[in-house]
C-alpha positions in Angstrom: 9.3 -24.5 -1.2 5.6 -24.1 -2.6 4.4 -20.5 -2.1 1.0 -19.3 -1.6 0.4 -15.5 -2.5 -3.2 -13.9 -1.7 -3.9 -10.8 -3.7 -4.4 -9.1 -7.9 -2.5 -6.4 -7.9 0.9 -4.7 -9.2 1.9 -4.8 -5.4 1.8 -8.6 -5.6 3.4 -9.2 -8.7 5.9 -7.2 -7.9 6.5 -9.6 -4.2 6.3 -12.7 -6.8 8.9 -11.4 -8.8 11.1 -10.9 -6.2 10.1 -14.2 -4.3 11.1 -16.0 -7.0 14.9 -15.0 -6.6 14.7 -17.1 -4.2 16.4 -20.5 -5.5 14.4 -22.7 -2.7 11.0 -21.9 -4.5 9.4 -24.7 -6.3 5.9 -23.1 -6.9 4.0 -19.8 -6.2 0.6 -19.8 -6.1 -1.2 -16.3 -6.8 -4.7 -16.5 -5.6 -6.6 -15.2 -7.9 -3.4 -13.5 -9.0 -3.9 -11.8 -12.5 -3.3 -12.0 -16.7 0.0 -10.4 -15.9 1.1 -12.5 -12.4 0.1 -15.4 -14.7 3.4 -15.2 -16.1 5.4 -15.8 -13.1 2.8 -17.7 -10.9 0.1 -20.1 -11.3 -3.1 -18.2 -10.9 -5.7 -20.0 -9.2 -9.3 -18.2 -9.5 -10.3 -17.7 -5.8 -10.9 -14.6 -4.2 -8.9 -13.1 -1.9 -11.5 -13.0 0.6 -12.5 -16.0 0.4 -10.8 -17.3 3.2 -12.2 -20.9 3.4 -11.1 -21.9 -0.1 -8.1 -19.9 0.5 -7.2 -22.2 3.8 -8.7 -25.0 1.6 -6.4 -24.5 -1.4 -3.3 -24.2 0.9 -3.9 -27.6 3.0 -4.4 -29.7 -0.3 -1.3 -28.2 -2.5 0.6 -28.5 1.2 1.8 -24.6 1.2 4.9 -24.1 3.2 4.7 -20.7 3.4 2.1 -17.9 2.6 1.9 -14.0 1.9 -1.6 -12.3 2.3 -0.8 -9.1 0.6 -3.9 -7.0 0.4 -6.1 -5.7 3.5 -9.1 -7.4 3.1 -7.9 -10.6 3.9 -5.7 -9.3 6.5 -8.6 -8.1 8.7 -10.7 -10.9 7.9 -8.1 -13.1 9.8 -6.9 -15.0 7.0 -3.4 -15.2 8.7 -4.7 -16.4 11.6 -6.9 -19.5 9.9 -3.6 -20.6 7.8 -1.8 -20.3 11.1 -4.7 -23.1 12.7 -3.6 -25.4 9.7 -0.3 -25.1 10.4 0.7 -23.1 7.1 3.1 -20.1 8.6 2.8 -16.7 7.2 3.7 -13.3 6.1 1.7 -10.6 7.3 -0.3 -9.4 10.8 -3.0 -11.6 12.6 -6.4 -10.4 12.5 -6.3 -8.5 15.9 -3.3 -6.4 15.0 -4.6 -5.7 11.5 -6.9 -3.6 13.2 -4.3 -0.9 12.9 -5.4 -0.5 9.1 -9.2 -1.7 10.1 -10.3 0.4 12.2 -8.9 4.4 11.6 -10.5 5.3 15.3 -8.9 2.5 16.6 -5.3 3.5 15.2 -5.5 7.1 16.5 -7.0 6.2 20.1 -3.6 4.0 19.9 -1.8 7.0 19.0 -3.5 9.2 21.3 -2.9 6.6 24.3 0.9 6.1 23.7 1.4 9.6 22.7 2.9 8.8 18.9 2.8 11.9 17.0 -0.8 12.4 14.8 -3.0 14.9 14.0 -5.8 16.2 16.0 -8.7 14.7 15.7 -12.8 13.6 16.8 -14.4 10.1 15.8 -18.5 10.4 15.4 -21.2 7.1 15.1 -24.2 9.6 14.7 -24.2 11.9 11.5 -26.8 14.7 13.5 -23.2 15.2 16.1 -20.8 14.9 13.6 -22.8 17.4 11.6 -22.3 20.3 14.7 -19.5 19.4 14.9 -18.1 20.7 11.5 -20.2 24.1 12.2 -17.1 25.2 13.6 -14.2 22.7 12.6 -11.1 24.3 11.6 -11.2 24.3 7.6 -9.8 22.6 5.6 -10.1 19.5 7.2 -9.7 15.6 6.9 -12.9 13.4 6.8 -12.1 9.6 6.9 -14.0 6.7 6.9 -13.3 4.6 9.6 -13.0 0.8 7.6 -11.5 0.2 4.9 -12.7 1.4 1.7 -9.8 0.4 -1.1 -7.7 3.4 -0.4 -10.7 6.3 -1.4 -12.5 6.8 2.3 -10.2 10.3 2.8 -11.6 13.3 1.9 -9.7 16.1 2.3 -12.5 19.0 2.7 -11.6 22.4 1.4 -14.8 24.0 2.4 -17.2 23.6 5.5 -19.8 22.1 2.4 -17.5 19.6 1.4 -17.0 18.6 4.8 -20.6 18.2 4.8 -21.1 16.3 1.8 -18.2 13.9 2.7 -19.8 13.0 6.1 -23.5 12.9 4.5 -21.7 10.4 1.9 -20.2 8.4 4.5 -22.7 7.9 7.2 -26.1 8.5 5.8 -25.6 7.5 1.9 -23.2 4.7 2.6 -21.0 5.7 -0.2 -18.3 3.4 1.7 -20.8 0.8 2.9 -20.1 -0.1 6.4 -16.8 1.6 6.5 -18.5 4.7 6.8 -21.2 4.5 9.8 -18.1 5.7 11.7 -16.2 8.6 10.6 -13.2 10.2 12.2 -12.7 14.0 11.3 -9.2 14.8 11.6 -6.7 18.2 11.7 -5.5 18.8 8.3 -1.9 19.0 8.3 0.7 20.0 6.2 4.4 19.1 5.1 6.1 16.5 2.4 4.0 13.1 3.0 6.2 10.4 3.1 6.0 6.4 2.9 7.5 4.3 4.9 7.3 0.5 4.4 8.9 -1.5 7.4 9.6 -4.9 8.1 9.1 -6.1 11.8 8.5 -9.1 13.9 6.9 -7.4 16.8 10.1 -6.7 18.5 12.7 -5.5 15.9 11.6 -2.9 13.4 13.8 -2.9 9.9 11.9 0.4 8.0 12.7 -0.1 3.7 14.0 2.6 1.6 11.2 5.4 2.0 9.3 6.4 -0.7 7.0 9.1 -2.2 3.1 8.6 -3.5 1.4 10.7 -6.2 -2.3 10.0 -5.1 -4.3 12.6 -7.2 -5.2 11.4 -10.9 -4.0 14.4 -12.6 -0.5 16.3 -13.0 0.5 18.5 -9.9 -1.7 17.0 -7.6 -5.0 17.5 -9.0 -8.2 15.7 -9.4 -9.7 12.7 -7.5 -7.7 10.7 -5.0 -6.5 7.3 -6.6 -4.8 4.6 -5.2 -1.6 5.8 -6.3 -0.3 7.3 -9.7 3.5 6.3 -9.2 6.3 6.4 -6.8 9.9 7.5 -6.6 12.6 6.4 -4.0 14.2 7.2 -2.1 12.1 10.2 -0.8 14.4 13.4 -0.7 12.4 14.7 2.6 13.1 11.7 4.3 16.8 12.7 5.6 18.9 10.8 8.2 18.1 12.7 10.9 14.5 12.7 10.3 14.5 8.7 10.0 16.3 8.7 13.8 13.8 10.4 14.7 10.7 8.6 13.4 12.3 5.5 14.7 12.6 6.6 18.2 9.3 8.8 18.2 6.8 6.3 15.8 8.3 3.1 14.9 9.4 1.3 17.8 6.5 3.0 20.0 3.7 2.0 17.5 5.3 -1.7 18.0 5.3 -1.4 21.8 2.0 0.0 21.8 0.4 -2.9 19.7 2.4 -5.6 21.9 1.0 -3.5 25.4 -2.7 -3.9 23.9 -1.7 -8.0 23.1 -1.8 -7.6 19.8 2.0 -7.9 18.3 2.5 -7.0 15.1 4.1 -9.1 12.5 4.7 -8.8 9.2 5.1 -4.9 6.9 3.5 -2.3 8.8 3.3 0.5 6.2 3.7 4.2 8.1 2.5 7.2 5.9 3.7 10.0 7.4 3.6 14.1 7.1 6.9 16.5 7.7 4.8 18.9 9.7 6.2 22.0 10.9 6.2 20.7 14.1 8.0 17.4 13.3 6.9 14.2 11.4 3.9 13.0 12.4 1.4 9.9 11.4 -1.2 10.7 8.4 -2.2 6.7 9.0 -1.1 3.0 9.5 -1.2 0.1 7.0 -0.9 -3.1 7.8 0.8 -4.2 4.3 3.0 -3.9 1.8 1.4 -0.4 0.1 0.6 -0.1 -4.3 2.2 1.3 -5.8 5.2 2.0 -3.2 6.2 -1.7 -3.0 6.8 -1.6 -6.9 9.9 1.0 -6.2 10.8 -0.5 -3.1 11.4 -4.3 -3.5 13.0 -2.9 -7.3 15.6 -1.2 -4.9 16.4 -4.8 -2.3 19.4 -6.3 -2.5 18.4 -8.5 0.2 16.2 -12.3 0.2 12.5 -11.6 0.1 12.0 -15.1 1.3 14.3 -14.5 4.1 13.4 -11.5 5.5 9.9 -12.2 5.4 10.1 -15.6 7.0 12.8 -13.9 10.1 9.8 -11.6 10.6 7.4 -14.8 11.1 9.9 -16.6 13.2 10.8 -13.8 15.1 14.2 -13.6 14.2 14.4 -9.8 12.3 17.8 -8.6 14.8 20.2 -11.3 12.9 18.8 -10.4 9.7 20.2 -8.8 7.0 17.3 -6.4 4.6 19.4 -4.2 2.6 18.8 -1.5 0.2 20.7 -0.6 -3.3 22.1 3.1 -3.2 20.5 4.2 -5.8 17.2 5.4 -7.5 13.6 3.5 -8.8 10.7 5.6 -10.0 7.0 3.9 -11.0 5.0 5.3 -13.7 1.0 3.9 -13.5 -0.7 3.6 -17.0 -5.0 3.8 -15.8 -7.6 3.5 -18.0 -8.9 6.5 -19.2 -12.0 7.5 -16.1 -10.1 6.5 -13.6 -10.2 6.4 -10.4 -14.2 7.0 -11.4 -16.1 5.0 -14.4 -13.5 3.5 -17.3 -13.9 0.8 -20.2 -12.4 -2.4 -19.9 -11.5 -5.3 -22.0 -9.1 -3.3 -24.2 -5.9 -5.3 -25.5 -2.7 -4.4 -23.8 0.3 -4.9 -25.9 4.5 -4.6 -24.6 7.7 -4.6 -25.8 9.8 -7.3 -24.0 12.0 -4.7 -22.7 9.0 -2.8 -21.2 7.5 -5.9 -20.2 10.6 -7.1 -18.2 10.2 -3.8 -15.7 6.5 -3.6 -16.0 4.2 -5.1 -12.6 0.3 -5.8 -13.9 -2.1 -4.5 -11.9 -6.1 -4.4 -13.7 -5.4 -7.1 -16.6 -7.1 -10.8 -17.4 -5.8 -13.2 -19.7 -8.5 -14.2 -22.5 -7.7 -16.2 -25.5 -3.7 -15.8 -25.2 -4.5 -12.1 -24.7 -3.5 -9.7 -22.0 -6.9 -7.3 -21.8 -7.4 -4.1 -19.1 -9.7 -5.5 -16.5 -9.1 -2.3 -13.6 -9.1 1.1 -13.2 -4.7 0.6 -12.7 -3.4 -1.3 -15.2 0.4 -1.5 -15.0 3.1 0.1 -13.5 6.2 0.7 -15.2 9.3 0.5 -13.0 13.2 2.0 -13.8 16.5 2.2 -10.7 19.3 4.2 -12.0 21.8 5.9 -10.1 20.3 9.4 -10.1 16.5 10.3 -9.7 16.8 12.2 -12.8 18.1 9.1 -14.9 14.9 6.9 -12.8 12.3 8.7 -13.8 13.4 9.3 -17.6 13.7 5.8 -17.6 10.7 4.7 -16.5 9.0 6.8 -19.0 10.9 5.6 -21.4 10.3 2.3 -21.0 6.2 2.7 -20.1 6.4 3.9 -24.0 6.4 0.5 -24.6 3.1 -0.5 -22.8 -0.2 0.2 -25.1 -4.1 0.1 -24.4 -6.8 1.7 -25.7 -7.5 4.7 -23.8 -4.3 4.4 -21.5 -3.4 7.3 -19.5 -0.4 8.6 -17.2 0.9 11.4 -15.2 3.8 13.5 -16.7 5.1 14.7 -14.0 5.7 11.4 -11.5 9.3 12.5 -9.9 9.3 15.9 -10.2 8.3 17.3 -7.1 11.2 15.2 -5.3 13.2 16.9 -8.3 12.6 20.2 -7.1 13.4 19.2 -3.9 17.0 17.9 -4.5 17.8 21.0 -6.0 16.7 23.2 -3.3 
């Protein structure tokens, strides 16, 4: 089989790496893919929203099947012009990729079918959402409503950063279009957790949950990012709390999408909070997330390839996604800046131990070298049996990945830690 992957990140190497288990694959095709994909796919430099050369590419190198990864492309209906050519895929049509899209449309769903979420207004005119945050409850949430790479949340500690976050949004365009509608939401609090599920409108298979470190510096502080590292399994996420997310948001988030004719197939990413009042939804993606899928897919015993084509062919109940029991933990290395200004260009040097659990993310290939090209560069990625023994590992072994100006959290892991031995 000849593959076609859309996307540049760490979250796409990491679904080439494990689509190449597969012994049926011929070819992958990362488009544009990255200095570090190019060692396990043929990179091929068009953009991932360029959807014409995209359909283009696939009809002539006669792509049986394709993955579009990243948002973008997603809600630019890239699925469904493949699908027009015949070319079947992995991933959500553009009408139920709304659900990352369009953040007021996701929690009038919510609202609607009554899946737990957090309180919440959604304002087009700055001069209303302005009064409104005279008196809003603070802190609260600001969020732009389209996409805007992961960075459109503000989480306002003050009434004036509420203002300055809307101000950004809807009158300075800091998000471009993203931001002419903003939805200002309760903030709520509890352990966030990640949940990455497989589904093919009907049957929903959730993965091994994980646990984000968004903020740039140690103990959650500085800028939001998108994503520091991961651990998994998340300690928070018990049994009983997975029953009941799966009888209170997964399966009615699916039947809500299929009552508004817009079935959902593909990885519908739920990011969740462990309120006091029970787990309820912080917001919807309509992929695989980066840098969860890095400690997720490390942790699947099951067929990529398999899995992902039952959720295409609509045949998810008699198939089998399993999960090691055991432990994976993703250290980020970022340029030094990020998630704001940074240098780039700067050569990136591995051992071939660290490079064999290492996904690139920000990284070009020039000359025979591997140079830093993004704000994330790689993610360094360890399983072990215990937590403990994960995350030592993957620091360990991201000791072995160097560039100029390179920087990490120390303490990736530790709050879930902390929370085993509570």
């Amino acid at each position: 089989m000849k593959l076609l992957v859309v996307g540049s990140g760490g979250r796409e190497h990491a679904i080439i790496k494990k689509l190449k288990e597969n012994k049926s694959v011929s070819a992958i095709y990362a488009l544009p893919g990255n200095g570090g994909i190019a060692a396990d796919a043929t990179c091929v430099p068009i953009g991932a929203t360029d959807i014409d050369k995209i359909v283009e590419f696939a009809v002539e190198n006669a792509i049986d099947y394709a993955v579009v990864a990243p948002d973008d492309p997603l809600v630019l209906g890239c699925v469904d012009r493949l699908n027009e050519k015949g070319i079947p895929c992995f991933g959500p049509d553009a009408k139920a990729a709304i659900i990352e899209g369009s953040k007021a449309f996701s929690k009038n769903l919510m609202k609607k079918y009554g899946i737990p979420t957090a309180s919440y207004e959604i304002f087009t005119e700055l001069s209303a959402a302005l009064e409104y945050l005279k008196t809003a409850p603070i802190p609260t949430v600001v969020k732009a409503d389209g996409l805007a790479l992961g960075k459109g949340v503000i989480i306002a500690q003050t009434r004036e950063e509420a203002i300055e976050a809307v101000t950004d949004m809807m009158a300075n365009a800091k998000f471009g279009k993203s931001g002419s509608t903003v939805v200002i939401e309760e903030f709520l609090t509890g352990p966030e957790v990640s949940v990455l599920a497989f589904t093919d409108g009907k049957v929903v298979r959730p993965m091994v949950s994980s646990m984000d470190h968004k903020r740039v510096g140690d103990h959650d502080t500085g800028l939001n990012t998108g994503g520091m590292g991961t651990i998994a399994p998340n300690p928070y996420y018990t049994e009983e709390i997975a029953a009941r997310c799966m009888e209170e948001i997964f399966l009615p988030t699916v039947a809500a999408m299929n009552a508004e004719g817009r079935t959902f197939k593909g990885c519908l990413y739920f990011g969740l909070m462990l309120t006091p009042n029970g787990p309820k939804v912080i917001e919807y993606n309509c992929r695989f997330g980066d840098p969860e899928t890095q400690v997720v897919l490390s942790l699947m015993e099951s067929d990529l390839l398999t899995v992902m084509r039952s959720c295409t062919n609509g045949t998810l109940a008699e198939t089998e996604v399993k999960f090691a029991d055991k432990h994976a933990c993703c250290v980020i290395l970022a340029s030094g800046g990020y998630p704001e200004s940074y240098p780039k260009g700067f050569e990136i040097t591995m051992t071939a131990e660290a490079a064999a659990h290492t996904y690139v993310a920000g990284a070009k290939l020039e000359n025979g070298k591997l140079l830093t090209s993004g704000g994330r560069v790689t993610g360094t990625t360890a399983v072990a049996d215990s937590l403990e023994k994960a995350v030592k590992e993957a620091y360990r072994l991201s000791d072995g990945v160097q560039f100029e100006g390179a920087y990490r959290r120390s303490d990736i892991g530790q709050r879930a830690l902390q929370a085993k031995t509570r």
